[in-house]
C-alpha positions in Angstrom: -32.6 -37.9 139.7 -32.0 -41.3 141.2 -34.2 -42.6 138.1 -32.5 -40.9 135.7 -29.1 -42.4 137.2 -30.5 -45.2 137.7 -32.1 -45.5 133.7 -28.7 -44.3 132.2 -27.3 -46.7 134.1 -29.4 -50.0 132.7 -28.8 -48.6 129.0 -25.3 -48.8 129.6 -25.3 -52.0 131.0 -27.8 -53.3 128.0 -25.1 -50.8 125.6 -22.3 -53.7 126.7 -24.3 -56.7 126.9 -24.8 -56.1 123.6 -20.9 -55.3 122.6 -20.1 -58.0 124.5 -22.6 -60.2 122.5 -21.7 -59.5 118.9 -18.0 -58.1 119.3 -14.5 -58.7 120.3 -13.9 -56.4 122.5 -10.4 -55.1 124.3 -9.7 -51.6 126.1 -6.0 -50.8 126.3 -4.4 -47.9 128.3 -2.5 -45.3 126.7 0.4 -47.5 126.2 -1.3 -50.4 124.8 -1.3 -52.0 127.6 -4.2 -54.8 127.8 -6.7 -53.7 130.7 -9.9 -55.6 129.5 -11.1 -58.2 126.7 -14.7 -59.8 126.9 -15.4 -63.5 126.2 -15.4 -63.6 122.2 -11.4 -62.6 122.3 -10.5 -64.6 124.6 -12.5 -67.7 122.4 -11.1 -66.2 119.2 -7.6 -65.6 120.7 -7.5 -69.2 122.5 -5.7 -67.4 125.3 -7.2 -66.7 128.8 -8.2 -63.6 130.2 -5.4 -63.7 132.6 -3.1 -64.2 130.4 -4.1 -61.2 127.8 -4.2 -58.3 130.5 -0.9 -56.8 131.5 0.3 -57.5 127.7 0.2 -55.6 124.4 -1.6 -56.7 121.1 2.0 -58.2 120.2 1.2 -61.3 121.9 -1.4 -62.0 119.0 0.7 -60.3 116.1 0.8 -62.5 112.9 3.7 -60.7 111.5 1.6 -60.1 108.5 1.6 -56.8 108.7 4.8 -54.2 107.8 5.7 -52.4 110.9 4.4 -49.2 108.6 1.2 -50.8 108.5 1.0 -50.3 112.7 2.8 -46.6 112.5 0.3 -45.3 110.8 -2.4 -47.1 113.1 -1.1 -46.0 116.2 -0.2 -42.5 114.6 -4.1 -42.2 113.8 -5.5 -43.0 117.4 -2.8 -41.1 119.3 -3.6 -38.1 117.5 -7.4 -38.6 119.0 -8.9 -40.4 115.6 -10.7 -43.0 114.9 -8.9 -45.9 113.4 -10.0 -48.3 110.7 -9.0 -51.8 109.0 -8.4 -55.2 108.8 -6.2 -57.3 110.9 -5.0 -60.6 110.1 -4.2 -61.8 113.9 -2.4 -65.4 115.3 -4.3 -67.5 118.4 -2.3 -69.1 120.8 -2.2 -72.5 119.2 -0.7 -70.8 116.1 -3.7 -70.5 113.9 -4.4 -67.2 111.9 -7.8 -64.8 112.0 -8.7 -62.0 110.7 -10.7 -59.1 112.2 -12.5 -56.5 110.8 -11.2 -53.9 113.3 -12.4 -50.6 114.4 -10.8 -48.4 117.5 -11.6 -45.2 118.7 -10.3 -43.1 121.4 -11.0 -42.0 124.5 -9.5 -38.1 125.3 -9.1 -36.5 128.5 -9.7 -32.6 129.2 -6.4 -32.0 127.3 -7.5 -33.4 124.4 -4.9 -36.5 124.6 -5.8 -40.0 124.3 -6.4 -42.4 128.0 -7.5 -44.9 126.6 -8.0 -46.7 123.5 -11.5 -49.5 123.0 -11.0 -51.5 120.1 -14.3 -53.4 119.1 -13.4 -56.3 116.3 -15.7 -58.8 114.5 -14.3 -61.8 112.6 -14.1 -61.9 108.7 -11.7 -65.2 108.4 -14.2 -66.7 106.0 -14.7 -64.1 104.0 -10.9 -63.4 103.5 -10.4 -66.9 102.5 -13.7 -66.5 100.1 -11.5 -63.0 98.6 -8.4 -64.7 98.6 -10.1 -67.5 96.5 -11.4 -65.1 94.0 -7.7 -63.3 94.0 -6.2 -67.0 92.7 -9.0 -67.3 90.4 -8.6 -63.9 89.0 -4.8 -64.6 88.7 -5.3 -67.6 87.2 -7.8 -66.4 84.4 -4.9 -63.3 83.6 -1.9 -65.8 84.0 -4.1 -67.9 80.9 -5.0 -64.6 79.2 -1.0 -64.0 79.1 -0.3 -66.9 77.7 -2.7 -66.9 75.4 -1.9 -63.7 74.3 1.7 -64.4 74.4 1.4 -67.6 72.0 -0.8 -65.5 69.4 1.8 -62.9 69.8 4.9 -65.5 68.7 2.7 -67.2 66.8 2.1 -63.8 64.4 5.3 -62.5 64.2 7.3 -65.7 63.5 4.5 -67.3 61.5 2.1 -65.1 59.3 4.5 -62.2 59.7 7.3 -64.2 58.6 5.9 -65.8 56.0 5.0 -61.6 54.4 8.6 -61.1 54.8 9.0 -64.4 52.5 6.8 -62.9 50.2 7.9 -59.0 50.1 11.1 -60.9 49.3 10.0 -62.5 46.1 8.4 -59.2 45.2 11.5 -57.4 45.1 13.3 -59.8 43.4 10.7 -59.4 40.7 10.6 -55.8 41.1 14.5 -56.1 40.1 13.7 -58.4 37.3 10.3 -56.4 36.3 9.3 -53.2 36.7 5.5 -53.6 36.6 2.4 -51.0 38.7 1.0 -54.3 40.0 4.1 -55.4 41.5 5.0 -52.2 43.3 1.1 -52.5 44.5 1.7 -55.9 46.0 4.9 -54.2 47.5 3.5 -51.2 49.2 0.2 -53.6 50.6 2.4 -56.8 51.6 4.9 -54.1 53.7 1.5 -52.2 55.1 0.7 -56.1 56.1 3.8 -56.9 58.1 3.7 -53.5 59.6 -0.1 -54.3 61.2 1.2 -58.2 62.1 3.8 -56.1 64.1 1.4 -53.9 65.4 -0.9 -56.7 66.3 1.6 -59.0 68.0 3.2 -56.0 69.8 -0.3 -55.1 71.3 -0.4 -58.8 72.2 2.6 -59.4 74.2 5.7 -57.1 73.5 8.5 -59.5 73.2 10.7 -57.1 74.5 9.4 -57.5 77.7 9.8 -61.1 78.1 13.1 -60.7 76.8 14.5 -57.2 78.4 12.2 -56.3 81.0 9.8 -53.7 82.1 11.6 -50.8 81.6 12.6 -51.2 77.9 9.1 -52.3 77.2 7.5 -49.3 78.4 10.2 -47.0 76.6 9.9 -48.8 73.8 5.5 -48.5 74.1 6.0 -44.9 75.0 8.2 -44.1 71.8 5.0 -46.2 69.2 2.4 -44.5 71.7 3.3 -41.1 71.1 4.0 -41.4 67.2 0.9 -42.4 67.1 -1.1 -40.5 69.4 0.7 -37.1 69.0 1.0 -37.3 73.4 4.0 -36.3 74.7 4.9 -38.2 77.5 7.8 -37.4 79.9 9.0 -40.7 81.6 11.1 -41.1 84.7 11.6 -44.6 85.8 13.8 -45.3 88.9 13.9 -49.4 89.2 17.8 -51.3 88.4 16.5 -54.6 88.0 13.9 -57.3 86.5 11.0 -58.1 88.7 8.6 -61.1 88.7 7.0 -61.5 85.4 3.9 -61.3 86.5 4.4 -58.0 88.7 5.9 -56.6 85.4 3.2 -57.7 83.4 0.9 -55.8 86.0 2.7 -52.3 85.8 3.1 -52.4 81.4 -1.2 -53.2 81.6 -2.4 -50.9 83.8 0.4 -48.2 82.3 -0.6 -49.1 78.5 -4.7 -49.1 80.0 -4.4 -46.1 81.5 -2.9 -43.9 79.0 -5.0 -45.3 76.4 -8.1 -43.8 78.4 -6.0 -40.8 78.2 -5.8 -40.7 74.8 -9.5 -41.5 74.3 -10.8 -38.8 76.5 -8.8 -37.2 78.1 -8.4 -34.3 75.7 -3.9 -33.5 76.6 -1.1 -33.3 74.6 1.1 -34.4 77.8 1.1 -37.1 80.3 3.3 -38.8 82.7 4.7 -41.9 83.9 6.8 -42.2 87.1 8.0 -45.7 88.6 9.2 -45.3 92.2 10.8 -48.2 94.2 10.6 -47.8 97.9 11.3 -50.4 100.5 9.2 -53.7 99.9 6.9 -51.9 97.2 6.8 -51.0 93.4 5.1 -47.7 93.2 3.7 -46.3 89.5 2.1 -43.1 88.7 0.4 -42.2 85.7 -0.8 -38.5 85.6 -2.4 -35.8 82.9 -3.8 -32.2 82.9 -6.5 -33.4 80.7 -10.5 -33.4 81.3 -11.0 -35.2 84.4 -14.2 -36.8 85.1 -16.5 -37.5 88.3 -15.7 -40.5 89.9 -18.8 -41.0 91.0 -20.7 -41.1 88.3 -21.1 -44.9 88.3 -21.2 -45.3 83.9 -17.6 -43.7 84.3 -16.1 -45.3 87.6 -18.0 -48.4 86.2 -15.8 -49.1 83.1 -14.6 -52.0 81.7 -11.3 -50.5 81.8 -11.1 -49.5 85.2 -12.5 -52.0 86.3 -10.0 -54.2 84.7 -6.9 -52.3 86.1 -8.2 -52.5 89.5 -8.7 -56.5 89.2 -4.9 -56.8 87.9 -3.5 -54.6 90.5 -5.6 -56.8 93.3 -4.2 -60.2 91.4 -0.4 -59.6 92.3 -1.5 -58.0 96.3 -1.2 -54.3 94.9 -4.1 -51.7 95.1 -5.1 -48.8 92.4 -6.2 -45.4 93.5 -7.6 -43.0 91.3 -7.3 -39.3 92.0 -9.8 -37.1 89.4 -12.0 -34.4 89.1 -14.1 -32.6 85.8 -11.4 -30.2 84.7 -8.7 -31.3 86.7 -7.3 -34.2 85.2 -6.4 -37.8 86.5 -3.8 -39.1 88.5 -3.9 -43.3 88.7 -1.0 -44.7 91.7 -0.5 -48.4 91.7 1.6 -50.1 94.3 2.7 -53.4 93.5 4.4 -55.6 96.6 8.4 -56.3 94.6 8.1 -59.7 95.2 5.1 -62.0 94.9 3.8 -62.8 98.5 4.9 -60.2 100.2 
């Protein structure tokens, strides 16, 4: 028995050499209250070990994070869960980290939480490698905008002016001359400007640039379902202009999304719902349609999602898809309403 005691207890001693070796490490009391750290956060933090226990994790808040963002933590571990996520975290000489941060808790007989361990390893360099990509990835969108934007002007007031000019000087011979080959040149010169328009809307909507997000999308919605024979009910609750880009965002992944709907999945109806809550831009794009399996990697793969996803990330917003064979899709974006927050 002695042995056995005696063998459980080396393992646990080699258990939190171990821990100690590759993590941060803290254990808090029911409260939050600080009761132990190990070396690496005390190196990491840049504060001493006496002055860490007796405190909360406030002492090393960043303020990054909404106070939401620690509800919902705390809400987790208190109900006896485990807790998962990233935390960007401030030393004592100012300095920001972040930590890849997992904290599970301990219960007593009644099933309530005691204590609380939270073992964290640093990511700081990778977040800076991601946040590099996200500024690259803007970057390449912000040029594809523009590009797309100066093609778009550069149609319509250009080529799709000069048809105008033309269908012009048709008429006028049309009045003069009533002749099959004119009426031909007609009908195909105003079939012309019709597809500039189409083209150069695709392109960049002026409409949005000059009115906003929420004409644009009305005014997509009204073409979309002419075209596509897709109802689609729209209920938009947002009073004012946001930053370009963030607008530019919501009318993609909107205008992606129900394309894909009107490619497969096989409806008549969809929906569109904006949302704006406290420091957030929240979209919804829904159908009854076909549904597909997620993880089938050719589908959840696609250029298309993949491409929604990227934009959403670009501006700080995320993209969750909700689908299933026969059950239809359901895409949520949530977009910060300002840039940087």
């Amino acid at each position: 028995m002695d042995r056995d005691f005696q063998q459980i207890k080396q393992e646990l001693i080699d258990y939190k050499f171990a821990l100690d070796a590759s993590s941060i490490v803290a254990i808090t009391n029911s409260h939050g209250v600080i009761t132990h750290v190990n070396d690496q956060f005390c190196h990491i933090s840049k504060y001493s070990r006496g002055e860490l226990l007796g405190q909360d994790h406030r002492i090393i808040n960043s303020g990054y994070h909404s106070k939401a963002f620690f509800r919902d933590m705390w809400r987790t571990i208190g109900s006896g869960e485990v807790w998962k996520g990233e935390i960007r975290n401030r030393a004592k000489d100012g300095t920001y980290y972040w930590v890849d941060t997992t904290i599970v808790p301990f219960l007593n007989e009644g099933g309530k939480p005691y204590q609380y361990i939270a073992i964290r390893h640093e990511i700081t360099k990778r977040k800076h490698f991601e946040q590099e990509l996200k500024k690259m990835m803007t970057r390449i969108i912000d040029v594809q905008e523009e590009e797309r934007k100066r093609l778009s002007r550069n149609l319509h007031d250009g080529i799709g002016q000069n048809l105008y000019s033309h269908l012009i000087t048709i008429n006028r011979l049309l009045s003069e001359v009533d002749h099959p080959l004119l009426h031909h040149m007609q009908k195909e010169a105003a079939q012309l400007i019709e597809e500039i328009r189409e083209i150069s809307w695709e392109l960049r909507p002026s409409v949005l640039d000059d009115l906003g997000l929420v004409p644009a999308i009305r005014s997509y919605l009204s073409r979309y379902s002419e075209y596509s024979n897709i109802d689609v009910y729209f209920d938009c609750v947002l009073h004012r202009r946001l930053d370009i880009s963030i607008e530019l965002t919501i009318y993609r992944i909107i205008q992606e999304a129900l394309t894909n709907i009107r490619k497969y999945a096989g409806t008549s109806h969809a929906s569109v719902t904006i949302r704006e809550m406290d420091d957030a831009i929240r979209v919804m794009i829904e159908d009854k349609g076909k549904g597909f399996d997620l993880n089938l990697r050719e589908q959840s793969s696609g250029v298309g999602l993949f491409s929604m996803d990227e934009r959403a990330r670009s501006v700080g917003g995320s993209l969750t898809i909700h689908t299933y064979p026969g059950k239809g899709t359901k895409i949520i974006l949530e977009v910060p309403s300002e840039i940087g927050k």
